[in-house]
N, CA and C atoms as a LAMMPS dump frame, in Angstrom:
ITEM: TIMESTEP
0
ITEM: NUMBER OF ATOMS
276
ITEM: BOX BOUNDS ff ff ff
-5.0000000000000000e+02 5.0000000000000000e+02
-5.0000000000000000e+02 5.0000000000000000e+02
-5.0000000000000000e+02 5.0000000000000000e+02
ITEM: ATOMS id mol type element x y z
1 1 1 N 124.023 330.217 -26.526
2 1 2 C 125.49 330.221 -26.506
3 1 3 C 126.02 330.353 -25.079
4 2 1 N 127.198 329.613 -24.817
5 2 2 C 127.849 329.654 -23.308
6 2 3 C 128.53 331.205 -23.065
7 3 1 N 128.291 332.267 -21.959
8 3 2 C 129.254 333.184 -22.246
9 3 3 C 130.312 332.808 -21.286
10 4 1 N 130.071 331.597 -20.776
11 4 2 C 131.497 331.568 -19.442
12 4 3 C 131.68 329.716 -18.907
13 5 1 N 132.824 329.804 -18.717
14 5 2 C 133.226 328.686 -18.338
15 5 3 C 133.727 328.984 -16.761
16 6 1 N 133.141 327.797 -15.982
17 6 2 C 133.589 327.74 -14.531
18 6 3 C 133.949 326.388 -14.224
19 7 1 N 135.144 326.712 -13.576
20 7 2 C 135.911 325.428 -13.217
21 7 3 C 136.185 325.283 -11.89
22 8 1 N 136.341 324 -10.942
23 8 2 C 136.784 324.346 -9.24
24 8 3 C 138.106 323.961 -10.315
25 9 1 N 138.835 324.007 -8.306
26 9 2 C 140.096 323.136 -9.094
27 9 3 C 140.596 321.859 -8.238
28 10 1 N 140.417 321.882 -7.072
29 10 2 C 140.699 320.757 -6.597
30 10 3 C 139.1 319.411 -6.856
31 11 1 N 140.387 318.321 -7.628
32 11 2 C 138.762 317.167 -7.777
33 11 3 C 138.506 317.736 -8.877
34 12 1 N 138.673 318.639 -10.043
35 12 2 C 137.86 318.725 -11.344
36 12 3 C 138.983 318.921 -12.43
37 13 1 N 139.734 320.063 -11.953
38 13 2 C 140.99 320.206 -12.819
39 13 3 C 142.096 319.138 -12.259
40 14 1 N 141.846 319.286 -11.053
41 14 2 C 142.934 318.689 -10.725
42 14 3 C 142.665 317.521 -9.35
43 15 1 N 143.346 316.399 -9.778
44 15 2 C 142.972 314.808 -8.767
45 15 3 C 143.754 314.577 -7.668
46 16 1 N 143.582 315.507 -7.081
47 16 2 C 144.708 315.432 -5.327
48 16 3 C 144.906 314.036 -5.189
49 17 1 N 146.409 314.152 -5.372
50 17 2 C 147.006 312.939 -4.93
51 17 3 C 147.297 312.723 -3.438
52 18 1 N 147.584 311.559 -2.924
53 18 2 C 148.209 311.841 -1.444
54 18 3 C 149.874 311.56 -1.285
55 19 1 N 150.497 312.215 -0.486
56 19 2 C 151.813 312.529 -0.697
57 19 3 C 151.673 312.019 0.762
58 20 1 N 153.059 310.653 0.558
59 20 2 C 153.338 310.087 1.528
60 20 3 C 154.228 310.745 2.868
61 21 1 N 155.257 311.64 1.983
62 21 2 C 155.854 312.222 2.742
63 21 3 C 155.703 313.518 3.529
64 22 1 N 154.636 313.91 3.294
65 22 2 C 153.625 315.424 3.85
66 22 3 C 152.341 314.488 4.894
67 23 1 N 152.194 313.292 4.701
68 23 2 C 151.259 312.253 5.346
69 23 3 C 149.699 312.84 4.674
70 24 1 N 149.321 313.502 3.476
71 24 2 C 148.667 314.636 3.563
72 24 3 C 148.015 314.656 1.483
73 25 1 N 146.712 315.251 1.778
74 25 2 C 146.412 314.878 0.276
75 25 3 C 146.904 316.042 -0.118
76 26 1 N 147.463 316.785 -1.584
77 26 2 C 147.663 317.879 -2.416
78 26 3 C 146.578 318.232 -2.41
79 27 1 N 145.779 319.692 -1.783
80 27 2 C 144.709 320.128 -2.336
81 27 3 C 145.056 321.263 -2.4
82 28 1 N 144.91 322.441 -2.852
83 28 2 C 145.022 323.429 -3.114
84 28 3 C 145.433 325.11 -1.718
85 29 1 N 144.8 324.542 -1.155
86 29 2 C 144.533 325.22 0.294
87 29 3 C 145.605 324.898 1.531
88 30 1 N 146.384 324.324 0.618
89 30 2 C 147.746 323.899 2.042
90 30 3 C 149.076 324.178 0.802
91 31 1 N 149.33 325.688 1.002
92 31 2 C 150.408 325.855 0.234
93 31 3 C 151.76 325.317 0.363
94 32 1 N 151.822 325.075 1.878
95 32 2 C 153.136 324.538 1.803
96 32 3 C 153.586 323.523 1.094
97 33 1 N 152.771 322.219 1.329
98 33 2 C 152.817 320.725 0.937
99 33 3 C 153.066 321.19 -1.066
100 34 1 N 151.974 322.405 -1.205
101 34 2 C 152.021 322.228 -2.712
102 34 3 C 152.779 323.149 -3.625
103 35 1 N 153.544 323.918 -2.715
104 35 2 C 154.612 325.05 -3.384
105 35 3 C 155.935 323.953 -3.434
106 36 1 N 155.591 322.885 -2.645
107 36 2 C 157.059 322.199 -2.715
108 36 3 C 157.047 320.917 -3.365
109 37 1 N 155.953 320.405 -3.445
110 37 2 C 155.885 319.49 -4.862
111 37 3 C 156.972 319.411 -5.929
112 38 1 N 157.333 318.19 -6.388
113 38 2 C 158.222 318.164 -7.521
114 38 3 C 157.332 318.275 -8.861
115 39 1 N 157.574 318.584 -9.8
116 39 2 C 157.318 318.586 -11.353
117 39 3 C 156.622 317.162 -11.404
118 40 1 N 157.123 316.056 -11.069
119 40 2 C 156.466 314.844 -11.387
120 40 3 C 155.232 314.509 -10.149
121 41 1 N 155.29 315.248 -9.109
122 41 2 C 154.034 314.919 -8.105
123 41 3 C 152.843 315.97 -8.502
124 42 1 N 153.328 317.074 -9.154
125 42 2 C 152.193 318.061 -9.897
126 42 3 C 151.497 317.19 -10.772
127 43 1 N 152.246 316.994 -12.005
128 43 2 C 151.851 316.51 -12.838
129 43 3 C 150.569 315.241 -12.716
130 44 1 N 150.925 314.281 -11.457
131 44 2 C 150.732 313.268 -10.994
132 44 3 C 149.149 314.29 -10.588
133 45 1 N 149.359 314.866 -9.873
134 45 2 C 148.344 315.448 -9.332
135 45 3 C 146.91 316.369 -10.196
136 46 1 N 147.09 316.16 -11.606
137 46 2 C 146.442 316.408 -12.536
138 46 3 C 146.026 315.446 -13.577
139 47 1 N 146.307 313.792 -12.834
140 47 2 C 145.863 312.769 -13.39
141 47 3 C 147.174 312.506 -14.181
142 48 1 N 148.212 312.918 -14.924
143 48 2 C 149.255 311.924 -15.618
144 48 3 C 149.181 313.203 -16.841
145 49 1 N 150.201 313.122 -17.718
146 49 2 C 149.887 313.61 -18.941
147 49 3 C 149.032 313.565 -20.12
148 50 1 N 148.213 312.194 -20.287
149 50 2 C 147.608 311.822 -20.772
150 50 3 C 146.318 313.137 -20.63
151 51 1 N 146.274 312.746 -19.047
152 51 2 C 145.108 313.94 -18.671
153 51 3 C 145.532 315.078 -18.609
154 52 1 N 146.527 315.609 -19.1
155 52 2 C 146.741 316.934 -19.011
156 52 3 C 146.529 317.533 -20.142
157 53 1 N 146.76 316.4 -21.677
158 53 2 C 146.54 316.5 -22.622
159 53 3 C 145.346 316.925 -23.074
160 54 1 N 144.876 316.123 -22.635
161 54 2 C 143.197 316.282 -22.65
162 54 3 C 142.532 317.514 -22.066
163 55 1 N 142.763 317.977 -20.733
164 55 2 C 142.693 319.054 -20.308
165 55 3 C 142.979 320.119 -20.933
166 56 1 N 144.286 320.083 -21.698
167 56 2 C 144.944 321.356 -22.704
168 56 3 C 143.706 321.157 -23.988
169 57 1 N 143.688 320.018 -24.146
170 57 2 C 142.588 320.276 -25.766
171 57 3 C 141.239 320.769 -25.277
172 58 1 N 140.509 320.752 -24.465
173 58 2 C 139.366 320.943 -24.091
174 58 3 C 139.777 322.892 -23.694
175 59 1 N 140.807 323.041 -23.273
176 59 2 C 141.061 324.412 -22.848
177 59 3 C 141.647 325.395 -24.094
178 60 1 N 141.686 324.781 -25.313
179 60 2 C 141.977 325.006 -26.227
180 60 3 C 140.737 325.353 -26.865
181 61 1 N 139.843 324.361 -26.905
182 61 2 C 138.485 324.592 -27.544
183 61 3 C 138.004 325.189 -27.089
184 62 1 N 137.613 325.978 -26.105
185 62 2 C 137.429 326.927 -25.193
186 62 3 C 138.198 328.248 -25.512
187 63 1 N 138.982 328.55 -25.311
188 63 2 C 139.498 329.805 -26.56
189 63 3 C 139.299 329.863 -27.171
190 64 1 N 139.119 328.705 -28.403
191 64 2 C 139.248 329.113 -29.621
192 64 3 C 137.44 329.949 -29.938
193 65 1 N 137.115 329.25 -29.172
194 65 2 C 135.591 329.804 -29.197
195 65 3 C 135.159 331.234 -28.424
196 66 1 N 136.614 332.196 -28.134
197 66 2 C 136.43 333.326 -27.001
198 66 3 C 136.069 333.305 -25.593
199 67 1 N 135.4 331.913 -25.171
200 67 2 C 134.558 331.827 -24.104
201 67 3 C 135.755 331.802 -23.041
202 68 1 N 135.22 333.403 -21.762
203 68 2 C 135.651 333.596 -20.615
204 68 3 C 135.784 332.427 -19.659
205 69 1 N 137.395 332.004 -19.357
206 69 2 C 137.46 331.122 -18.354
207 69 3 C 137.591 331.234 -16.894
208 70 1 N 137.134 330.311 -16.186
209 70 2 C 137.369 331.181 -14.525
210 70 3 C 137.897 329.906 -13.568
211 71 1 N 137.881 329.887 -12.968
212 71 2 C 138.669 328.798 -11.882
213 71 3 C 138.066 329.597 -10.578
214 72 1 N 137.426 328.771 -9.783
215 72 2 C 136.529 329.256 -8.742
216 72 3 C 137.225 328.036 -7.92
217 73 1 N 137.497 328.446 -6.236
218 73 2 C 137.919 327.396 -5.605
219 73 3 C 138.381 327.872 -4.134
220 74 1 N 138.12 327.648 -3.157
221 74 2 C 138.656 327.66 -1.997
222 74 3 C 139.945 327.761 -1.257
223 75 1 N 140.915 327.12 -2.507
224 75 2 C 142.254 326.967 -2.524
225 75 3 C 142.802 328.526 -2.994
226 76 1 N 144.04 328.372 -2.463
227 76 2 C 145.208 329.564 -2.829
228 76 3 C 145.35 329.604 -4.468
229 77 1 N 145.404 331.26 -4.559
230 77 2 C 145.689 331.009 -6.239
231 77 3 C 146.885 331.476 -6.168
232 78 1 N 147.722 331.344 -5.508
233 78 2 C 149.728 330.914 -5.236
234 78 3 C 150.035 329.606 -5.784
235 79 1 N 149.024 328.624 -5.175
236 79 2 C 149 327.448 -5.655
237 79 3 C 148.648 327.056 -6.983
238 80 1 N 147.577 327.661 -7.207
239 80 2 C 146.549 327.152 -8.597
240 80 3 C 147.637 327.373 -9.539
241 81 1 N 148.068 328.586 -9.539
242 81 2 C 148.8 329.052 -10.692
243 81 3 C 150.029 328.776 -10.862
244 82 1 N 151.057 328.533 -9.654
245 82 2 C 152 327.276 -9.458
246 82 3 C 151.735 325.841 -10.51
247 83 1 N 150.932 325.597 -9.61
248 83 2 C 150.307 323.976 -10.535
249 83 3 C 150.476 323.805 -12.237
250 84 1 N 149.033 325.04 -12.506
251 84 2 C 149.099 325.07 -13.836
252 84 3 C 150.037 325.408 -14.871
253 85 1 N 150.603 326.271 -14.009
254 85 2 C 152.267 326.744 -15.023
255 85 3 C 152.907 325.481 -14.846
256 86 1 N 153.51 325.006 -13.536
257 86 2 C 154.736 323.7 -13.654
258 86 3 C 153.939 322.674 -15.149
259 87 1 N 152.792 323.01 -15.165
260 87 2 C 152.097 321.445 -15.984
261 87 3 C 152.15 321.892 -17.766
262 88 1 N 152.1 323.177 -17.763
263 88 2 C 151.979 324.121 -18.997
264 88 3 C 150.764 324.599 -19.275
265 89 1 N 149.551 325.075 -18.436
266 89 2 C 148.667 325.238 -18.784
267 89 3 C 148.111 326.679 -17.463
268 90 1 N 149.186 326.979 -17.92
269 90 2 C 149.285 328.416 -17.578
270 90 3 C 148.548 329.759 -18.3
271 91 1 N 148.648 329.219 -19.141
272 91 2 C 148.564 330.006 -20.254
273 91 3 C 146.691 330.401 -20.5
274 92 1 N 146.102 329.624 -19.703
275 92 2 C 144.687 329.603 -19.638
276 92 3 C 144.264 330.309 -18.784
């Protein structure tokens, strides 16, 4: 049985986009560029809703089964948790 789930987050949870106007990719570790993101460049930045969907069901099945989740990553968790709340998956 799994007792733990480990996730990065830049590149696994989430697909750094590049933001034309920062000249600069979204990765986790440059809070500025990513505290100021709009709702639709987050989103963008977690692959589309489609993939967020998907992300929520897989993070779903994962609770439902008790199994401890973690998010391991280099990046700011100002950011991480920014991200995942604007997207709704905060809650994980």
């Amino acid at each position: 049985p799994l007792s733990a789930f480990f996730f990065d987050f830049d590149s696994t949870l989430s697909t750094p986009q590049f933001i034309p106007r920062a000249d600069a990719y979204a990765v986790a570790d440059r809070a500025g560029l990513c505290l100021s993101m709009t709702p639709e460049e987050i989103a963008a930045n977690f692959g589309g809703a489609d993939r967020i969907a998907r992300l929520r069901g897989l993070l779903e099945k994962i609770r439902a089964r008790r199994i401890p989740t973690f998010i391991i990553s280099l990046g700011l968790s100002q950011v991480i948790r920014h991200h995942l709340h604007t997207v709704g998956l905060g809650e994980f």
